[in-house]
Biopython code that builds the backbone (N, CA, C, O; Angstrom):
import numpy as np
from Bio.PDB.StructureBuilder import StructureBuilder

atoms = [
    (1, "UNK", "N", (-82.816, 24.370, 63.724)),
    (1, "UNK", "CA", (-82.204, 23.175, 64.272)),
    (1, "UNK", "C", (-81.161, 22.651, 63.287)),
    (1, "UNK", "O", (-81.416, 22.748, 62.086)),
    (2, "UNK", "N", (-79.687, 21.954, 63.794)),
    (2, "UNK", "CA", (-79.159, 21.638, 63.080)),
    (2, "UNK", "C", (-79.470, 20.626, 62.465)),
    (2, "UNK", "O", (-80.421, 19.979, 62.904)),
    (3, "UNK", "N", (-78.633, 20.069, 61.009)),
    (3, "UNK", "CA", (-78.658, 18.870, 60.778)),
    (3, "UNK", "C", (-78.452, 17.736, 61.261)),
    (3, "UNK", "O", (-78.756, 17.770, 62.453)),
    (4, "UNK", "N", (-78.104, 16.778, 60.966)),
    (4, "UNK", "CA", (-77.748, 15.259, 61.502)),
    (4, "UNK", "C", (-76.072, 15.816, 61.234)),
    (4, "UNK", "O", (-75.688, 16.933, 60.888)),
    (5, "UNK", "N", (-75.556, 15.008, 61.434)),
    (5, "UNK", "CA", (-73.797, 15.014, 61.203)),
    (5, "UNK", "C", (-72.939, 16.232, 60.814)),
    (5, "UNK", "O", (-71.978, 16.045, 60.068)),
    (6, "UNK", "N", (-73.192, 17.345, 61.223)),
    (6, "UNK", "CA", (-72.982, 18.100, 60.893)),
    (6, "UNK", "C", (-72.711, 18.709, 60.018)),
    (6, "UNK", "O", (-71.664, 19.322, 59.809)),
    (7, "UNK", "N", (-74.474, 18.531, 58.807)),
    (7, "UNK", "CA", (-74.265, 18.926, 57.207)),
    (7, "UNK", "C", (-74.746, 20.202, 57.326)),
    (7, "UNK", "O", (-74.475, 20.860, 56.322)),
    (8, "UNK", "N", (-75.475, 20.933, 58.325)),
    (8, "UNK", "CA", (-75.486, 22.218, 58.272)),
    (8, "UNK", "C", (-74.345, 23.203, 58.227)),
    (8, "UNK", "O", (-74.322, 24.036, 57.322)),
    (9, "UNK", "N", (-72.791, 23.139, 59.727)),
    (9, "UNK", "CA", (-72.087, 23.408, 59.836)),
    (9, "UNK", "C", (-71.738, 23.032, 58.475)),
    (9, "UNK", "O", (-71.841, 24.029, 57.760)),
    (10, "UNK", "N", (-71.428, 22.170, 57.925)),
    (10, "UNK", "CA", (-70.384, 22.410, 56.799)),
    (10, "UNK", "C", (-71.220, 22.776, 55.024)),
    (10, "UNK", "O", (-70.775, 22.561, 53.897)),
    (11, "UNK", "N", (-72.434, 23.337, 55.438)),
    (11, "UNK", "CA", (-73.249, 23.657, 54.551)),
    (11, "UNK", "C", (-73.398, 22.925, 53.225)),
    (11, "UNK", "O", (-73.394, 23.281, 52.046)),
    (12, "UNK", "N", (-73.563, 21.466, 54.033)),
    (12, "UNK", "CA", (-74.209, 20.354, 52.655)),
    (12, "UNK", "C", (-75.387, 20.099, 52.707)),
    (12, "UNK", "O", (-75.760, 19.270, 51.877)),
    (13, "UNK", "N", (-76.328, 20.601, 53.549)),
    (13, "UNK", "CA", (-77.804, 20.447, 53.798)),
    (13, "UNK", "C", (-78.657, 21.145, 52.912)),
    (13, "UNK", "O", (-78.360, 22.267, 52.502)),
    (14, "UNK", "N", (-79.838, 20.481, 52.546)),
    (14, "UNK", "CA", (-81.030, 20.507, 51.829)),
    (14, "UNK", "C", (-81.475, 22.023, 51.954)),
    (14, "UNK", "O", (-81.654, 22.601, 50.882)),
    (15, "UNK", "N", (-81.687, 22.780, 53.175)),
    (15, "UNK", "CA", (-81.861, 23.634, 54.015)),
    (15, "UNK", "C", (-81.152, 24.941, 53.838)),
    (15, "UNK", "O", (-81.644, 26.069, 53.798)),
    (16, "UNK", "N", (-79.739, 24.522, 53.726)),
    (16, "UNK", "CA", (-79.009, 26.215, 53.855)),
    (16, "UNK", "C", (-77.717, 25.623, 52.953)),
    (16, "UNK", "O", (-76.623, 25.953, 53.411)),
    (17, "UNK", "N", (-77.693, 25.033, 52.086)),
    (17, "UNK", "CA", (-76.222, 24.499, 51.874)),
    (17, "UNK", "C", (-75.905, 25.885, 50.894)),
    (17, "UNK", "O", (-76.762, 26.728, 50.629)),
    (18, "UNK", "N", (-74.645, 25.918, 50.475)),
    (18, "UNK", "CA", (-73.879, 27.058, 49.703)),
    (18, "UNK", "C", (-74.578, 27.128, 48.568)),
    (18, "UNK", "O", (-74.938, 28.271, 48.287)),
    (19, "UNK", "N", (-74.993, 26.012, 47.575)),
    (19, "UNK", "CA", (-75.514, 26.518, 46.504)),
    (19, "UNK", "C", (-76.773, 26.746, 46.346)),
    (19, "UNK", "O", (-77.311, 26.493, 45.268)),
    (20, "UNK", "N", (-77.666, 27.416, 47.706)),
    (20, "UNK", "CA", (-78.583, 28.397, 47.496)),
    (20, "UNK", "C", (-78.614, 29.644, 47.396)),
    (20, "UNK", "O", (-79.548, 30.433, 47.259)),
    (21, "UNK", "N", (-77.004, 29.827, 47.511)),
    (21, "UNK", "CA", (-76.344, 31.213, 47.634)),
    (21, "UNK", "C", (-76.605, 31.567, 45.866)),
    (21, "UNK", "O", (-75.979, 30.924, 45.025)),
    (22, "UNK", "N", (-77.954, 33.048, 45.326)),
    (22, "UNK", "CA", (-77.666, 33.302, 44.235)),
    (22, "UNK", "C", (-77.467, 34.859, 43.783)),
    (22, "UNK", "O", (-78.138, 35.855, 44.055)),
    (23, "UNK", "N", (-76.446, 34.716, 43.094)),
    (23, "UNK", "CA", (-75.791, 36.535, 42.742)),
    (23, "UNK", "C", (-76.000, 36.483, 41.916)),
    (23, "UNK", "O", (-75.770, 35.497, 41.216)),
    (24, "UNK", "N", (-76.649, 37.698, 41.474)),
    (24, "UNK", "CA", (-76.958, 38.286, 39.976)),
    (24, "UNK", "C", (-76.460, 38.998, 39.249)),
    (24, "UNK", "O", (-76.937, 40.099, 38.972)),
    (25, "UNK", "N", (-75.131, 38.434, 38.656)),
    (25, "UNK", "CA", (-73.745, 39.558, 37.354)),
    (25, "UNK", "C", (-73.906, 38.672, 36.308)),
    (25, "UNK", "O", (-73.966, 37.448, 36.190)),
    (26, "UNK", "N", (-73.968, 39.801, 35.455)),
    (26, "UNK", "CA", (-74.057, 38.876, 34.370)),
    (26, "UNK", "C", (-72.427, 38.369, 34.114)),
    (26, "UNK", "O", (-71.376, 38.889, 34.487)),
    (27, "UNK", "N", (-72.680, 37.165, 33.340)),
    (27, "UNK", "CA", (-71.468, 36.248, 33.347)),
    (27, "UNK", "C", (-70.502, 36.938, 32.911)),
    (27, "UNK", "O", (-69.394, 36.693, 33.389)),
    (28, "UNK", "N", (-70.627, 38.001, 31.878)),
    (28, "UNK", "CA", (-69.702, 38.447, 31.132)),
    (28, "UNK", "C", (-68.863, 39.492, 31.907)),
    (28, "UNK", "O", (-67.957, 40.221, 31.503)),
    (29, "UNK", "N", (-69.290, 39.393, 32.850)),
    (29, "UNK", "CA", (-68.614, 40.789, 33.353)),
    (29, "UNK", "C", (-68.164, 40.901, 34.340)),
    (29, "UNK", "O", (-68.596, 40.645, 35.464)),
    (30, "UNK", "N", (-66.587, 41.583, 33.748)),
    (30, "UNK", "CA", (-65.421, 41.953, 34.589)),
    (30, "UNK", "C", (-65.165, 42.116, 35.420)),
    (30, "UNK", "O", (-65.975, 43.014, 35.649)),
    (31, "UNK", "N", (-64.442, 41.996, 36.589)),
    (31, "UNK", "CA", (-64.432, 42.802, 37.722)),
    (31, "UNK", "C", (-63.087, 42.749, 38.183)),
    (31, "UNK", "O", (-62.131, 42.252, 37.588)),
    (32, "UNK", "N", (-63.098, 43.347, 39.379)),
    (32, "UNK", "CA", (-61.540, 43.881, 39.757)),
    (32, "UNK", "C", (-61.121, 43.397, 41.043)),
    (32, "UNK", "O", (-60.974, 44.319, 41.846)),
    (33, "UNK", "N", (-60.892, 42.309, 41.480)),
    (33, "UNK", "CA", (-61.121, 41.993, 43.269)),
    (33, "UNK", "C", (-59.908, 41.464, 43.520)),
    (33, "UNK", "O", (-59.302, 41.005, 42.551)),
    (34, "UNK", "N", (-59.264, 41.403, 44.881)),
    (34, "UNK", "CA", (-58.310, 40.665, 45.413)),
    (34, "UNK", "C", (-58.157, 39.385, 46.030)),
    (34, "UNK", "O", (-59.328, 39.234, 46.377)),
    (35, "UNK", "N", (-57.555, 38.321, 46.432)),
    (35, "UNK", "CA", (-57.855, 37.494, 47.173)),
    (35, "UNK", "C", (-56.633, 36.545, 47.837)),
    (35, "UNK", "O", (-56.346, 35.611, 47.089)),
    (36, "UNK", "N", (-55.749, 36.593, 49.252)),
    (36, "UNK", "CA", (-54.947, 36.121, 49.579)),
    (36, "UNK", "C", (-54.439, 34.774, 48.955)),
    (36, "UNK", "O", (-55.294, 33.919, 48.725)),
    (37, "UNK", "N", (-53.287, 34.538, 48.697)),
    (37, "UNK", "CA", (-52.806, 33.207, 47.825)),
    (37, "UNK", "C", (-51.278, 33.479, 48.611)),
    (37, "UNK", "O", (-50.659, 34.402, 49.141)),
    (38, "UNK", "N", (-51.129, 32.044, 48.306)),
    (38, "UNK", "CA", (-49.391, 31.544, 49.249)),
    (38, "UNK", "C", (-48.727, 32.063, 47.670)),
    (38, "UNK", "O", (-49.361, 31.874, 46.631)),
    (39, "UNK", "N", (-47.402, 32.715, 47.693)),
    (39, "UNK", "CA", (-46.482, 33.064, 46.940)),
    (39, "UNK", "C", (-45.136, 32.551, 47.413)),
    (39, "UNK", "O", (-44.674, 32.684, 48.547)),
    (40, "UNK", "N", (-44.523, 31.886, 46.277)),
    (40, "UNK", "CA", (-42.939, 32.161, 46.898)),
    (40, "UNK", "C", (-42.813, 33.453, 46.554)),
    (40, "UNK", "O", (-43.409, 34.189, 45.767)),
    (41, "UNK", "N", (-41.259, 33.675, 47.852)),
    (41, "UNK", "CA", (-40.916, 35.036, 47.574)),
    (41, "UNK", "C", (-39.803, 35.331, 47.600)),
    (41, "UNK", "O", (-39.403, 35.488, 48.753)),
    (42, "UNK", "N", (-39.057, 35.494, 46.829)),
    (42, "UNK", "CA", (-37.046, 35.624, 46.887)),
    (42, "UNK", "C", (-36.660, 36.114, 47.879)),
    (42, "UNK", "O", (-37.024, 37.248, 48.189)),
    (43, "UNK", "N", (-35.830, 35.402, 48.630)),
    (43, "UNK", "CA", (-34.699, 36.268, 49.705)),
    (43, "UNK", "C", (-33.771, 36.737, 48.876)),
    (43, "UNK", "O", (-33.550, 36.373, 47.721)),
    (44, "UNK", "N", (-33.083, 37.783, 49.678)),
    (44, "UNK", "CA", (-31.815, 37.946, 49.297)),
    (44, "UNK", "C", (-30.958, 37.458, 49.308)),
    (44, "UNK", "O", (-30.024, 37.956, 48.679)),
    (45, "UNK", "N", (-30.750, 36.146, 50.054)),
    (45, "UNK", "CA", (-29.558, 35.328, 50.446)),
    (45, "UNK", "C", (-29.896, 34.237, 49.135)),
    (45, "UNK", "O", (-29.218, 33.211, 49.169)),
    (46, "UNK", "N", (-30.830, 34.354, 48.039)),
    (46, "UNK", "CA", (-31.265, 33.707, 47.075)),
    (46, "UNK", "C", (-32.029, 32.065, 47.122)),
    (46, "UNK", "O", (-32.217, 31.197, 46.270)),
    (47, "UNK", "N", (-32.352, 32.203, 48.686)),
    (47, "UNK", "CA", (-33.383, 31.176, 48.736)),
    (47, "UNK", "C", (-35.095, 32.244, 48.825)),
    (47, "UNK", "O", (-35.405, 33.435, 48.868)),
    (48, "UNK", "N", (-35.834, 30.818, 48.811)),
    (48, "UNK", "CA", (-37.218, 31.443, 48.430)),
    (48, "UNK", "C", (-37.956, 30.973, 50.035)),
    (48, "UNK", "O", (-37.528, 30.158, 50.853)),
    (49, "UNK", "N", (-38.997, 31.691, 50.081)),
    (49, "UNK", "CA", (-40.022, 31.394, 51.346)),
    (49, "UNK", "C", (-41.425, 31.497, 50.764)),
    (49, "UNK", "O", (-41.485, 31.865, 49.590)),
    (50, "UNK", "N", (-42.612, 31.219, 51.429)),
    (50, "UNK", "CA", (-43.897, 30.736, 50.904)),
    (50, "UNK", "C", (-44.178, 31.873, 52.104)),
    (50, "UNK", "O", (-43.968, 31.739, 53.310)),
    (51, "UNK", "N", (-44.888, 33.400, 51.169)),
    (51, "UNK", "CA", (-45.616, 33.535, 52.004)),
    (51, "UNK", "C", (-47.142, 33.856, 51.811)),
    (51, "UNK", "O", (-47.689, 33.196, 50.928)),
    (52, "UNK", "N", (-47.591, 34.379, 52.202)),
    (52, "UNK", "CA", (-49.224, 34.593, 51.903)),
    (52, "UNK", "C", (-49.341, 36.163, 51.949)),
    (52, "UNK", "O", (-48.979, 36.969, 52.806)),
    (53, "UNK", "N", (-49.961, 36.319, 50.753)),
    (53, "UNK", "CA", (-49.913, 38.017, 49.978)),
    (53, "UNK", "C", (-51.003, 38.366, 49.213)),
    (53, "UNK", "O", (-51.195, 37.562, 48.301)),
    (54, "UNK", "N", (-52.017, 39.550, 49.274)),
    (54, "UNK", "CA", (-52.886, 39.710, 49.447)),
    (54, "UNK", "C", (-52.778, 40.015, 47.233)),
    (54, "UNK", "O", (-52.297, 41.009, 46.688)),
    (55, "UNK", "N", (-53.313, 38.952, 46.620)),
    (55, "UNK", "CA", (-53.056, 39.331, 44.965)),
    (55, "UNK", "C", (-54.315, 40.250, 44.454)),
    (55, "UNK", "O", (-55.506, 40.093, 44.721)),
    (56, "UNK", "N", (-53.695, 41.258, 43.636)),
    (56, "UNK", "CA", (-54.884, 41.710, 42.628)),
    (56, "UNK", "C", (-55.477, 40.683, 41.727)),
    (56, "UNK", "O", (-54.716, 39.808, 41.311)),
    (57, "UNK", "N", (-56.778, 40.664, 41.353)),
    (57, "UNK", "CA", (-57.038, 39.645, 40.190)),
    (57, "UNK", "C", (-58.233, 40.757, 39.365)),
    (57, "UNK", "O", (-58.896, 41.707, 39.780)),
    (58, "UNK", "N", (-58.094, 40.047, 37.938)),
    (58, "UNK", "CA", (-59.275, 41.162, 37.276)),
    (58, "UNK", "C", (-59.576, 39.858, 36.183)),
    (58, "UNK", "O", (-58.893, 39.462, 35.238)),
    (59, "UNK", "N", (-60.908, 39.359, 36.728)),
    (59, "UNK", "CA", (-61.809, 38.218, 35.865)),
    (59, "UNK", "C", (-62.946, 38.386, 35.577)),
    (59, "UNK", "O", (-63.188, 39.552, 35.262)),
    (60, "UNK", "N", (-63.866, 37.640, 35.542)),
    (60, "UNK", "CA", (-64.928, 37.520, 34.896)),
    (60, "UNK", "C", (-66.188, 37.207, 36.654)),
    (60, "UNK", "O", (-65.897, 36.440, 37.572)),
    (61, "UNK", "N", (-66.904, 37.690, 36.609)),
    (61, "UNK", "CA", (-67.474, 37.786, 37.997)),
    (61, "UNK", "C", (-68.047, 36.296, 38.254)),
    (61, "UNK", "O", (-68.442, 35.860, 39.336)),
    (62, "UNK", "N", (-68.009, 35.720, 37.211)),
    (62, "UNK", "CA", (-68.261, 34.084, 37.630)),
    (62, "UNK", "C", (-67.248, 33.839, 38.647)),
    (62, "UNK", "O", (-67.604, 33.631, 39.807)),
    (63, "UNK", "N", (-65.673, 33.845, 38.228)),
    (63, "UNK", "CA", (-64.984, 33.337, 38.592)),
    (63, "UNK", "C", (-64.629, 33.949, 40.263)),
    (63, "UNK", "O", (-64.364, 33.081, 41.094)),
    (64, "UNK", "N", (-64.629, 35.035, 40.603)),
    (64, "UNK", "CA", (-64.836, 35.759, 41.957)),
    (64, "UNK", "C", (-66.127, 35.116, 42.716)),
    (64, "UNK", "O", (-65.991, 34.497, 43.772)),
    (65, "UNK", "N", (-67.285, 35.297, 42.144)),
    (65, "UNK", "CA", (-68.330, 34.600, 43.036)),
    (65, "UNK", "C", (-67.957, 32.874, 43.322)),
    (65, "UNK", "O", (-68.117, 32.335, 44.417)),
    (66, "UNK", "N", (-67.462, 32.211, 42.153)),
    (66, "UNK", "CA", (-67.128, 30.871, 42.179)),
    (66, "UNK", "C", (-66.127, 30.710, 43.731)),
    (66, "UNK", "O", (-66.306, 29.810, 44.551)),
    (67, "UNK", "N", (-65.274, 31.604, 43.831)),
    (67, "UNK", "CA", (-63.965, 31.680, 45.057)),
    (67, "UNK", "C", (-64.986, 31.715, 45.948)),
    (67, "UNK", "O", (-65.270, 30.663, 46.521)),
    (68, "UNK", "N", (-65.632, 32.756, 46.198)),
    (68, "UNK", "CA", (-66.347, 33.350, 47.339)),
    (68, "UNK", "C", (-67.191, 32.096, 47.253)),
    (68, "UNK", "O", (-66.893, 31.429, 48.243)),
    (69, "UNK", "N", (-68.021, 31.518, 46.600)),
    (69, "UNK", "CA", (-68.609, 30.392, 47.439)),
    (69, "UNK", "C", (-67.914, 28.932, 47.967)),
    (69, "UNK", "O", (-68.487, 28.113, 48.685)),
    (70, "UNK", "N", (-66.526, 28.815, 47.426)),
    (70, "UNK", "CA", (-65.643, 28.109, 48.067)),
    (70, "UNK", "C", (-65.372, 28.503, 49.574)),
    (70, "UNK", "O", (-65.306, 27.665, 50.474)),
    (71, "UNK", "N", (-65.239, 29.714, 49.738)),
    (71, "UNK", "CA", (-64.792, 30.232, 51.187)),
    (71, "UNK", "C", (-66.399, 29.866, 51.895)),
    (71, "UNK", "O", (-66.292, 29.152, 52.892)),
    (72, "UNK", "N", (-67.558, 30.170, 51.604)),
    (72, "UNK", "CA", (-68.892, 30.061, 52.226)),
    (72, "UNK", "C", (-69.125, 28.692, 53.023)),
    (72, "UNK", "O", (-69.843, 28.297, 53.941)),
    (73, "UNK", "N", (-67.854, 28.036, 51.941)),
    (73, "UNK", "CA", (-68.503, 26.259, 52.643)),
    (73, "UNK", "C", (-67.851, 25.783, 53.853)),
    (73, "UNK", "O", (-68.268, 25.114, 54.798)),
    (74, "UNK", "N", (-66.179, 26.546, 53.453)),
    (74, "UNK", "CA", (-65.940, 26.341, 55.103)),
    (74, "UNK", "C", (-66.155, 27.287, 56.262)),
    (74, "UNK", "O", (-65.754, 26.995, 57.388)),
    (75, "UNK", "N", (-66.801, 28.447, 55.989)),
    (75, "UNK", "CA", (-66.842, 29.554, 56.914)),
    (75, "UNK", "C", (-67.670, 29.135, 58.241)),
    (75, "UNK", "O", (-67.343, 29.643, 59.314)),
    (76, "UNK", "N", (-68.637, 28.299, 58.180)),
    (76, "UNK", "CA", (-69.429, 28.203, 58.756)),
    (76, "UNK", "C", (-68.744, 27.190, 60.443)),
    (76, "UNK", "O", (-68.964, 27.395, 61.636)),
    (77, "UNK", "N", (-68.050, 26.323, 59.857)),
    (77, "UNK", "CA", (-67.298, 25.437, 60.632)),
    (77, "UNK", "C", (-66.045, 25.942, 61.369)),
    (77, "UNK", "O", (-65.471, 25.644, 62.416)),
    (78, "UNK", "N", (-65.845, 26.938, 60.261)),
    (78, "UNK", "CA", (-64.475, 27.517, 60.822)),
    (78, "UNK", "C", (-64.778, 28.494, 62.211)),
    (78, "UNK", "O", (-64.168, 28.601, 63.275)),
    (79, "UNK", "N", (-66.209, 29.253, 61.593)),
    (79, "UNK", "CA", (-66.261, 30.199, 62.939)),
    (79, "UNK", "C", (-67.086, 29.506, 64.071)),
    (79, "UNK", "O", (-67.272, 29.963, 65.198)),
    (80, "UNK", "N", (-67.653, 28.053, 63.456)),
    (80, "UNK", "CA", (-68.114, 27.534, 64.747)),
    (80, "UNK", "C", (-67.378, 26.846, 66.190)),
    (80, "UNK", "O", (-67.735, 26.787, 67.367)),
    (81, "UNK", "N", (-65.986, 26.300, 65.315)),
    (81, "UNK", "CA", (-64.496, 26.085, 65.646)),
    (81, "UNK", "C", (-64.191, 27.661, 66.818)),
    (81, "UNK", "O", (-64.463, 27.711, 68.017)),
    (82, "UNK", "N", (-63.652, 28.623, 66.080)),
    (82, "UNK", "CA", (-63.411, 29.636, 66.733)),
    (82, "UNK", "C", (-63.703, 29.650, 68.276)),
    (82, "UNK", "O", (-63.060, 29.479, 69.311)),
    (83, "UNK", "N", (-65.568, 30.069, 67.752)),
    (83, "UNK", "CA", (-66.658, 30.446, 68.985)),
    (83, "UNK", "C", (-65.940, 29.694, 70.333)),
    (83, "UNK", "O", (-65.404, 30.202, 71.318)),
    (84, "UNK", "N", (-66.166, 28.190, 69.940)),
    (84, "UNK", "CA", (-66.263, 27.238, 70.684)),
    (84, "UNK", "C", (-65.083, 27.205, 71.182)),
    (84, "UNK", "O", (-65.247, 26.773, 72.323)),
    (85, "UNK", "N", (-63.788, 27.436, 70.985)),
    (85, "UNK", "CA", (-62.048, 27.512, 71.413)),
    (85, "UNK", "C", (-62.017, 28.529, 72.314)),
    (85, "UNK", "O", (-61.723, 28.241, 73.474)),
    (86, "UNK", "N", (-62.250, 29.616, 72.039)),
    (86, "UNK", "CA", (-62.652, 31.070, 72.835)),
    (86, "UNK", "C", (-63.569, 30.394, 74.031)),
    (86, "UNK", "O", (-62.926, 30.127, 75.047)),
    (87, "UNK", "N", (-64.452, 30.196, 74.050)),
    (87, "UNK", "CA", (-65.469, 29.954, 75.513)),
    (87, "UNK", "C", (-64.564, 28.652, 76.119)),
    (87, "UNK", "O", (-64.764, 28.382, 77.303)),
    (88, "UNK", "N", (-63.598, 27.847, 75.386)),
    (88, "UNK", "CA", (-63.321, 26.434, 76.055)),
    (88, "UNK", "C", (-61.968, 27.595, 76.731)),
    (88, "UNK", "O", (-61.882, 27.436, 77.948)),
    (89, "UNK", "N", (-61.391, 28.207, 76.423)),
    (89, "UNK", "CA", (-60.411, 29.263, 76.721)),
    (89, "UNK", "C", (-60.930, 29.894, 77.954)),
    (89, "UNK", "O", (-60.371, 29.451, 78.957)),
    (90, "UNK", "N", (-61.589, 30.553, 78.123)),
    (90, "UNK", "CA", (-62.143, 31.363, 79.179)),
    (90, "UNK", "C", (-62.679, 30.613, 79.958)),
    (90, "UNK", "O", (-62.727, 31.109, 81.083)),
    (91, "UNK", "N", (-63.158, 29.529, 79.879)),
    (91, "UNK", "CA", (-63.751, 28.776, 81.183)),
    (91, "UNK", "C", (-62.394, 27.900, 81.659)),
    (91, "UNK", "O", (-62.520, 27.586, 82.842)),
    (92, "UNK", "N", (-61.218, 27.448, 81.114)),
    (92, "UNK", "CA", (-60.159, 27.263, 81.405)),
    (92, "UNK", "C", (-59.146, 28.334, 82.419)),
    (92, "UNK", "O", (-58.279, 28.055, 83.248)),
    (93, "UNK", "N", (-59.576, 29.384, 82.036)),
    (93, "UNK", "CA", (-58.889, 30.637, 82.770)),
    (93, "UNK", "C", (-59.671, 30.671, 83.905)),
    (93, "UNK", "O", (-59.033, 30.575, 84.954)),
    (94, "UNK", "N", (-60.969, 30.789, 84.009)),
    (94, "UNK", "CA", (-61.548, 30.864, 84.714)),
    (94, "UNK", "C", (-61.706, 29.882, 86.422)),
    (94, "UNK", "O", (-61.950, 30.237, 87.575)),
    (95, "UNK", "N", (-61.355, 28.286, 85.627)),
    (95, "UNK", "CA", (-61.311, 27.438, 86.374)),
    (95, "UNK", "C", (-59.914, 26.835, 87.096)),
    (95, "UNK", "O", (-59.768, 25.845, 87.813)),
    (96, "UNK", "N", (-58.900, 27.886, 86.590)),
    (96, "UNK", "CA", (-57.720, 27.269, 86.689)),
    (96, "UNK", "C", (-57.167, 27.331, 88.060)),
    (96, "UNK", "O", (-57.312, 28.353, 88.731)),
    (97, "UNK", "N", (-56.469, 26.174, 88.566)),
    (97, "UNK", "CA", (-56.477, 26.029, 90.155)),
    (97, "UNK", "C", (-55.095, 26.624, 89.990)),
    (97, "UNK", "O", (-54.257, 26.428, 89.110)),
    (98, "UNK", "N", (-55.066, 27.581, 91.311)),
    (98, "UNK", "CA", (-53.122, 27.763, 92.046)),
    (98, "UNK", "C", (-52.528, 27.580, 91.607)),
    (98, "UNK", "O", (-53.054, 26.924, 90.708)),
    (99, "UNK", "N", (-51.357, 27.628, 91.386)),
    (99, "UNK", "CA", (-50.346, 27.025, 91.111)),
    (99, "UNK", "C", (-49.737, 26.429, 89.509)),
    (99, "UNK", "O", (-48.567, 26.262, 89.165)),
    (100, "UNK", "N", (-51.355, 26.136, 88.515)),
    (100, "UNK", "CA", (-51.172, 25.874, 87.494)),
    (100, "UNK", "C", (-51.171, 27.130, 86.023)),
    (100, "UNK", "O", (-51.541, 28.303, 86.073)),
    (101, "UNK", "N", (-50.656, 26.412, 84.887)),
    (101, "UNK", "CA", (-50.562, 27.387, 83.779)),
    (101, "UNK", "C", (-51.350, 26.576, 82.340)),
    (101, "UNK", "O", (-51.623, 25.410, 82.052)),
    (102, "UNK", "N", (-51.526, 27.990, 81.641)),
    (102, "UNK", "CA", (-51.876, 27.374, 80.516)),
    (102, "UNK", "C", (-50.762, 27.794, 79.567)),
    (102, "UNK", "O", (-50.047, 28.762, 79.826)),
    (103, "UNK", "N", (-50.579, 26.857, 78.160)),
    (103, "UNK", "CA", (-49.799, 27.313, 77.567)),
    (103, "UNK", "C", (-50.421, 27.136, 76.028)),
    (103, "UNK", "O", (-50.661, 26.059, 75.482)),
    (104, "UNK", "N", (-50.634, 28.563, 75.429)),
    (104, "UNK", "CA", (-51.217, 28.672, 74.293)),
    (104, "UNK", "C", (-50.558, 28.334, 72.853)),
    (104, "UNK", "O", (-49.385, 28.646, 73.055)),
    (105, "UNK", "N", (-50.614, 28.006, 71.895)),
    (105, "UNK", "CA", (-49.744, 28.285, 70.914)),
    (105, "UNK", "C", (-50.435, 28.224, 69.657)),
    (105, "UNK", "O", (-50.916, 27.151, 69.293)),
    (106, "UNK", "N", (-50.512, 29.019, 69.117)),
    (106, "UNK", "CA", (-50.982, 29.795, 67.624)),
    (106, "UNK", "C", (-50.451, 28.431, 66.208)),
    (106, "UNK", "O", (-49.371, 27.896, 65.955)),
    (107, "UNK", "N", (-51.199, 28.368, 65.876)),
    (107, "UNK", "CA", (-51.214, 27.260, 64.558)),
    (107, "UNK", "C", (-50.992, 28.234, 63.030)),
    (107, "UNK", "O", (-50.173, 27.989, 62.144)),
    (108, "UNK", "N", (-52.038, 29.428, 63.069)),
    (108, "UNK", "CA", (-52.462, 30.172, 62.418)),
    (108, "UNK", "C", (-51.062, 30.406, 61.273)),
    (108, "UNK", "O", (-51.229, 30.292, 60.059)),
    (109, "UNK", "N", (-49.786, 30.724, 61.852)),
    (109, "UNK", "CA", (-48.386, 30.763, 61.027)),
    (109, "UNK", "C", (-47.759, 29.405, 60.441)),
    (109, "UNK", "O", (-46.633, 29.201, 59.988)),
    (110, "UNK", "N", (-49.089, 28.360, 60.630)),
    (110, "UNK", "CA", (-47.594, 26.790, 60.131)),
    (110, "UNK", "C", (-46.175, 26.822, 60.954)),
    (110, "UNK", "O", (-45.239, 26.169, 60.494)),
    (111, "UNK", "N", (-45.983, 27.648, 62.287)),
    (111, "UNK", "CA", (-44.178, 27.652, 62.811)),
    (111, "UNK", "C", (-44.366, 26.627, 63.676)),
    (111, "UNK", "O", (-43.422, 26.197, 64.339)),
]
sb = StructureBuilder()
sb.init_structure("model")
sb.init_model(0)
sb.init_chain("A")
sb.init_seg("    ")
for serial, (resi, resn, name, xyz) in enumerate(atoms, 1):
    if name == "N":
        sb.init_residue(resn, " ", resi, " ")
    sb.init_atom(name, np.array(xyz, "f"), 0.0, 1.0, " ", f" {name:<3s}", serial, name[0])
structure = sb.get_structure()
């Protein structure tokens, strides 16, 4: 059962929150992982654009698990978001009278 206010979804609850999440590396040690980050990026016309580019990183496995449980806290909301857009989508298609349209538009790019 969920929480009250939705501290489960955003995993601040007593119950399941993120920092029951525990990995066992020892601190000292290295690792090699990637993780998407916004970059500017030179045009040729010598202006710059912000885009999002998949970076190598090579740290200390604290600091990788530390990311990864940043992403854990919103994952939960994000795909509950999703689920719920998708079924409000299809029962929209589903119900849509004659004559009318839907018109979708993607957030996902900031355009």
């Amino acid at each position: 059962m969920l929480c009250q206010h939705g501290d489960c979804l955003n995993r601040f609850c007593n119950k399941c929150g993120v920092y029951k999440v525990q990995i066992e590396i020892g601190e000292r040690t290295d690792v090699i992982w990637a993780r998407y980050e916004y970059q500017n990026v030179h045009q040729k016309d010598g202006s710059s654009i912000c885009k999002i580019q998949l970076i190598k990183k090579e740290t200390q496995a604290s600091e990788m698990i530390a990311y990864f449980k940043t992403l854990l806290q919103t994952f939960s909301a994000h795909e509950f978001r999703s689920k719920w857009q998708t079924q409000q989508q299809k029962h929209l298609l589903s119900t849509l009278p004659i004559g009318h349209c839907i018109a979708i538009r993607e957030y996902s790019d900031n355009g």
